[in-house]
N, C-alpha and C positions, 0 to 999 in steps of 0.2 A: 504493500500500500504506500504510494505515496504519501511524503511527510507536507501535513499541508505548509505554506508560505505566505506571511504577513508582513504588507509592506503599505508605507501612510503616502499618498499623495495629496500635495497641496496643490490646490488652482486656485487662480488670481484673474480675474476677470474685471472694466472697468468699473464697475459698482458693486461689485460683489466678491467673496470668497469662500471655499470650501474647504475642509479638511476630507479627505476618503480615504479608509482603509480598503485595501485590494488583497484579500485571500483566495489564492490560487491553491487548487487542489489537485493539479496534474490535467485537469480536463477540461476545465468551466475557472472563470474570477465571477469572485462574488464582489459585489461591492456596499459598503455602510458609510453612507455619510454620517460623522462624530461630531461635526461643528460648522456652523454656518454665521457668516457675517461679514456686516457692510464695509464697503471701498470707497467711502466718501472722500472726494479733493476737497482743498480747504484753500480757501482764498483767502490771502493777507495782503493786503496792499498793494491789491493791484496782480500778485503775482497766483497761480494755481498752483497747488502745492499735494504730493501723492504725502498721507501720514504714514509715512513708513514705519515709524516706532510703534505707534499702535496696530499696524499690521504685523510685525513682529511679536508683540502682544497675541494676538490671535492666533500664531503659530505656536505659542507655548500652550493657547487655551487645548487648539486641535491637537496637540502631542500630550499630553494629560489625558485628556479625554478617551484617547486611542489609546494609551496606556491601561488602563483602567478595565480592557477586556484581555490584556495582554503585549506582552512585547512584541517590536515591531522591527522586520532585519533591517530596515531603508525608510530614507525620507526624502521624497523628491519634488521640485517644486517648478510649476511653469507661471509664464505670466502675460500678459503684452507684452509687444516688441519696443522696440528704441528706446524708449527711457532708462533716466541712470542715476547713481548715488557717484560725489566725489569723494576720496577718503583724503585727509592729509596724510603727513611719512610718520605717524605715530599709526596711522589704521583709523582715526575717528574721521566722523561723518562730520566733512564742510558745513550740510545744511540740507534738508529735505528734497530727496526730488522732483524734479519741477514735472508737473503734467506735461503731454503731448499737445493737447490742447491749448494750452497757454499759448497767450499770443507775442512771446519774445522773437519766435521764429519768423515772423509779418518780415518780408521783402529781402531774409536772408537767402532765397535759392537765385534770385537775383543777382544778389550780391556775390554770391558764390559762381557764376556765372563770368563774373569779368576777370577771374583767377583761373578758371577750369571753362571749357565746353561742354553745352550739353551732352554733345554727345562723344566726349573724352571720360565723362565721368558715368555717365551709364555706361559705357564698352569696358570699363576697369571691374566697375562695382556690379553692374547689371539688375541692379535696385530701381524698381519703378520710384519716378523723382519725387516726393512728396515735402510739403516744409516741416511736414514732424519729423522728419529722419534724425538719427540723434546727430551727422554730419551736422547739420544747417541749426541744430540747438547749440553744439559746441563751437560755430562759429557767433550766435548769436552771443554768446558765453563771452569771447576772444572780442567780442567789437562794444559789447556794452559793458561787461562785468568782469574785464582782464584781470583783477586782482583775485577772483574768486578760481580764476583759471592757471593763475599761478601759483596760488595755493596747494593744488592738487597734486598728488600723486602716483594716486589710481583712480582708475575710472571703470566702476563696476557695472555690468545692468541689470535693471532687478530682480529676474533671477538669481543671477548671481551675488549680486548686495546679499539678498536674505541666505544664500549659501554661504556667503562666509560670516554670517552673525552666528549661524549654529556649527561651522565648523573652525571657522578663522584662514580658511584656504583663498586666495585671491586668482581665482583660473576666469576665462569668457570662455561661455559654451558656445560651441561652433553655432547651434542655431539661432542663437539671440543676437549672436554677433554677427550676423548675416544680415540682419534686418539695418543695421546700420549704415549703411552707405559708403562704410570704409574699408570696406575688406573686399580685395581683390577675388573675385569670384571664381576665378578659372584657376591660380594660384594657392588659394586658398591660405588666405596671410592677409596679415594688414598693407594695406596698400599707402605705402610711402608717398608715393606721387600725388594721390591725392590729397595726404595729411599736408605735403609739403607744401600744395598748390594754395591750398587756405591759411598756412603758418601755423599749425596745429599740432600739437605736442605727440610727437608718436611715442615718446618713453611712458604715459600716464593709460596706455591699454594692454592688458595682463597677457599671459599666455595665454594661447588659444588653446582646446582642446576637444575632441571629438564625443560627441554627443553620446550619454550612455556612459560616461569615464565617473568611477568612485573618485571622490576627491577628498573624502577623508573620513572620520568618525566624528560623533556629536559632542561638541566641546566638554570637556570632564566637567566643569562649572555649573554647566546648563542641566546636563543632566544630574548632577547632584539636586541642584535648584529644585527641579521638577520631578526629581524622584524616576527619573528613565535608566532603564537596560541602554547598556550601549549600541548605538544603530550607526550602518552606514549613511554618509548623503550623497547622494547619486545626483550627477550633473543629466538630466533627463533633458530631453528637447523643451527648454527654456522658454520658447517662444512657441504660445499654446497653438499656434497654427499647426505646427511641426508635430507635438505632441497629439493633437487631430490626426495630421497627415496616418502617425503611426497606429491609427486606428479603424481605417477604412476596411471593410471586412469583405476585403478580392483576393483572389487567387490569381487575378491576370495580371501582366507585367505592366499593360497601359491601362489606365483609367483615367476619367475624367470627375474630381469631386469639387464638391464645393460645402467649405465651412462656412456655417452659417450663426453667427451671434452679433454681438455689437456691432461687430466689423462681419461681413462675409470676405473668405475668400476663393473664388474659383480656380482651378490648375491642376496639373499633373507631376504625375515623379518621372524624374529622367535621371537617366545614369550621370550626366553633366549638362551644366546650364547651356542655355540657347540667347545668345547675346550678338543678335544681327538687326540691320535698319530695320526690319518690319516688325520684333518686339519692343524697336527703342520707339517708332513711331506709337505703338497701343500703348508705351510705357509698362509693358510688362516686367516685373519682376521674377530673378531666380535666389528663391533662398536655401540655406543651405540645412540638410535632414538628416537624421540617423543613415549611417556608414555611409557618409559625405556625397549622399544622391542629393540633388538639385531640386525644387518645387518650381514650378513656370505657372508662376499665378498673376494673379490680377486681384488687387487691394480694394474693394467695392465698400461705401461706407453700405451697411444694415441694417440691425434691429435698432439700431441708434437712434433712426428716426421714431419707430414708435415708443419705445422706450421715452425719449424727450417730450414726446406728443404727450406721453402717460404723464410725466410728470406734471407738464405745462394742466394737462385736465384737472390733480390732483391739486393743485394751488388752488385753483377754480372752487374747490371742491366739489370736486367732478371722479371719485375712487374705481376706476374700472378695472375689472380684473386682465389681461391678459386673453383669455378665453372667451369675456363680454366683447371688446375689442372686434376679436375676429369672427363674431355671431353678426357685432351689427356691419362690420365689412361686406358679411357672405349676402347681407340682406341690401346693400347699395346697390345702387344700376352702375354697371359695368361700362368700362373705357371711356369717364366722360372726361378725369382730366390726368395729366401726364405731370412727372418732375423728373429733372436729373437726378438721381440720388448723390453725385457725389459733387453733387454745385456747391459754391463756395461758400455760398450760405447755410449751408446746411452742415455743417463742420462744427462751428462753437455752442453750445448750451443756448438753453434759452430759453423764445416760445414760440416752438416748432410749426404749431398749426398755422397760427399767423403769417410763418415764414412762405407755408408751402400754399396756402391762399396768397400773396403776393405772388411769387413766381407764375399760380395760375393768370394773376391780374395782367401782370407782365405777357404773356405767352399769349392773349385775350384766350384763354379759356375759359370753361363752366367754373366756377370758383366753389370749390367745396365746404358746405356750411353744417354740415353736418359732422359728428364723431364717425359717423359709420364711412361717409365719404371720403371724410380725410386719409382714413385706414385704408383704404380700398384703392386711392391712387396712392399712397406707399408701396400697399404689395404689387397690385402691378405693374409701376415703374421700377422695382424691385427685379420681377421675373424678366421684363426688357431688357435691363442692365444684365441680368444672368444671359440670355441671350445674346448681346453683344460682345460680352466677356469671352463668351467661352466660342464666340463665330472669330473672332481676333488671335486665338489660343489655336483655334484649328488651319486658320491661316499661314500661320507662324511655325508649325510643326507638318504643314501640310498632310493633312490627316481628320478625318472625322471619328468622334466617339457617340455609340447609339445610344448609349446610358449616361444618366449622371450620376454619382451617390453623395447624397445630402446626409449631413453630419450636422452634429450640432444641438443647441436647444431651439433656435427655429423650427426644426422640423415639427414642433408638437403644434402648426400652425397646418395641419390640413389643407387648409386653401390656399396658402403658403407655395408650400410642395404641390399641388396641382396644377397652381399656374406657371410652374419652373414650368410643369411638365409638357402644360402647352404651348407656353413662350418659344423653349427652346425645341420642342418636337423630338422629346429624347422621353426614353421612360427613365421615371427617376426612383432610386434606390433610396427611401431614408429610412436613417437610422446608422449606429446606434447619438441616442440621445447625447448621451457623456463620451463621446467621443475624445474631450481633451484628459479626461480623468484615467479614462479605458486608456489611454497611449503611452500617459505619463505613469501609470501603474506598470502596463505592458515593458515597459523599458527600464525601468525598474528588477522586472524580472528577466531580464534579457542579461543586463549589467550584472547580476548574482547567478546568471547561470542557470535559471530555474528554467528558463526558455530557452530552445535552442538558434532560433534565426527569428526575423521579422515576418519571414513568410509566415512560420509557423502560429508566432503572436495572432496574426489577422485571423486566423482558421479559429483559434480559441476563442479571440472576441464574435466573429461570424456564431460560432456555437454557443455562445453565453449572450446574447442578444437579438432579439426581432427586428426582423429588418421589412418594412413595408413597403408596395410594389405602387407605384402612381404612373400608369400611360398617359398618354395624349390625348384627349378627347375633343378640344377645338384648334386644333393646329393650325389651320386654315384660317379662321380667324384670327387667332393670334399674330401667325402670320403678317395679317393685311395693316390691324391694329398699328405694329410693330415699325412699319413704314411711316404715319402716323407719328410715331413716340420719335423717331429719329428726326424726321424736320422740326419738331415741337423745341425737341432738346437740343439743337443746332442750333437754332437761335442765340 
């Protein structure tokens, strides 16, 4: 009989965190969430601010808690991508790290522009160009706050940050560090030329190392503290896309998925990245996955919008659940008005609804005045955007995929996943839910040995989770619609 295995995975998501314990039994992972809580930013003057202390805090609640049914061999922890903690040359933290969101980054990809070329710095990095990349924050850093940048001595990302608060190890996991806009892709190294091209400190970024790498035990302190067994912490795929990635539950070599939560992302694994003019023109990116495979995705902002719509109702006091939301969607009249999802406005907090009845005003569309309306052109200028994504992904790799597989906590959005299914004219595969939790556990158990390859990982999750089948049912429609949504959003 196999001896079962117990191991904690943390996820970090942008308003929210988990703790989950992952007991693998040789055949099936079981999973028990142990602790759940908020990821609220904190604005001080002017600046957004991630409370990293108190998310640390949280990790000691979740490790207790997981303690409490027993010892646990690993602790592994993903998160967003690009943001980061400075340490000085004692190891203490500069100063909280700043949100993505935050608007320090306003006119730095510009500015980074008259140092580097567009397209010098995507053919190095091959990072779709964004101003949150942590490149264009640590230039923002360098042109407003030099003294806070010369302070510094390492430069962790938050993954990594909370990896070395419970081990004291200072390593960049290959996947988070991917997301940054400075590590030469094809190379797989920090890219000199581009640090040098902005005057940016290459000595203050740690060693790289390959996703899945133990990087030490839990500080003797901490664990005295909290009364813990000793456990290993495993550098897991950092950046919960990746941590998804390693959870899509295929047995074929190409697929086509799409993670879907705050952020959606669409893309595939490839043995190595695809960095030529027709991905620089979609601005597609490749990030980098457990045993150094490539992702060729495309960075779609997501559930973000309802999410902010929810909150903007809930001021209102207007408390709609998630579920209510997509009832009075399913009940609106279809196709009357369209948004870009990833227009500029639609980026910083706010009130949403507001936002995307303007863009209607602007475009002269039907202006949507309803909750159920406003829901309903989200999701599907939502499934368009999947649709173009993943029409520019198939261009680019010259090749079609007749499936898609939807991961994620969108997927518990039925009409969601139905009109991927008709947007894109593909059947789509969703599930599993926990996809980032299932990957980050899964590699956990990969890095201890308990698992023998990735293939193998997906076939366990495939058998430890339901996965639901959604065809096309107005394709043709959606189709014509979709012509529509494109001159609407060209504007």
């Amino acid at each position: 009989m196999t001896e079962e295995k117990r191991v904690l995975a943390f996820d970090f998501g942008a308003s929210s965190g988990r703790a989950v314990v992952g007991t693998f039994d040789g055949r099936t992972i079981h999973m028990e969430e142990v602790h759940r809580f908020a990821n609220d930013p904190v604005m001080v003057r002017g600046t957004m601010y991630w409370d990293v202390l108190r998310l640390f805090h949280e990790i000691k609640q979740g490790m207790t808690k997981a303690h409490l049914a027993g010892p646990f061999a690993s602790v592994g922890i993903d998160t967003w991508g690009v943001d980061f903690g400075l340490l000085d040359e004692r190891g203490n933290l500069l100063e909280n790290p700043v949100h993505y969101r935050d608007a320090r980054t306003a006119g730095m990809v510009e500015a980074a522009f008259r140092h580097i070329s567009r397209q010098e710095l995507y053919g190095i990095t091959g990072n779709q160009i964004m101003p949150i990349n942590t490149l264009f924050q640590l230039l923002s850093l360098k042109e407003q706050r030099p003294e806070v940048l010369a302070r510094a001595k390492t430069l962790l990302f938050m993954p990594d940050l909370l990896n070395y608060f419970l081990s004291g190890a200072c390593r960049a996991e290959y996947s988070i560090a991917s997301t940054s806009q400075m590590l030469d892709a094809r190379k797989k190294c920090w890219s000199g030329r581009v640090l040098a091209a902005l005057f940016l400190p290459e000595g203050i970024l740690p060693e790289l190392i390959p996703t899945g790498t133990c990087i030490g035990q839990l500080d003797a302190a901490l664990c005295e503290e909290l009364g813990l067994a000793p456990a290993s912490v495993i550098a897991v795929a950092g950046h919960d896309t990746q941590s998804a990635m390693a959870a899509v539950p295929t047995e074929e070599p190409d697929f086509l998925f799409l993670s879907c939560g705050t952020w959606s992302l669409l893309g595939t694994e490839l043995p190595e990245p695809v960095i030529n003019e027709a991905s620089e023109q979609a601005n597609i990116t490749n990030e980098g996955g457990y045993g150094g495979k490539a992702s060729f995705l495309k960075n779609i902002i997501g559930l973000w919008l309802i999410q902010e719509c929810r909150r903007q109702w809930q001021r209102e006091g207007r408390d709609y659940s998630f579920g209510e939301l997509e009832q009075l969607a399913k009940a609106a009249e279809p196709f009357q008005s369209f948004i870009h999802p990833d227009a500029p406005e639609f980026v910083p907090s706010g009130n949403m609804p507001e936002r995307i009845r303007e863009y209607c005003r602007r475009t002269g569309q039907p202006v949507p005045d309803s909750v159920g309306a406003v829901v309903r052109c989200i999701d599907e200028s939502l499934a368009m955007r999947y649709h173009q994504a993943a029409l520019e992904l198939e261009t680019c790799l010259g090749r079609t995929y007749p499936r898609l597989h939807m991961i994620g906590g969108g997927i518990q959005s039925r009409l969601l996943c139905q009109m991927t299914a008709d947007a894109c004219a593909k059947t789509v595969l969703a599930g599993p839910v926990e996809a980032t939790v299932l990957g980050n556990i899964a590699l956990q158990l990969l890095s201890t040995g308990a698992i023998g390859s990735l293939r193998e990982a997906r076939q366990i999750i495939k058998a430890s989770e339901d996965i639901r089948t959604y065809e096309p049912q107005q394709a043709e429609r959606w189709q014509q619609e979709y012509h529509r949504w494109e001159e609407i959003t060209s504007c």
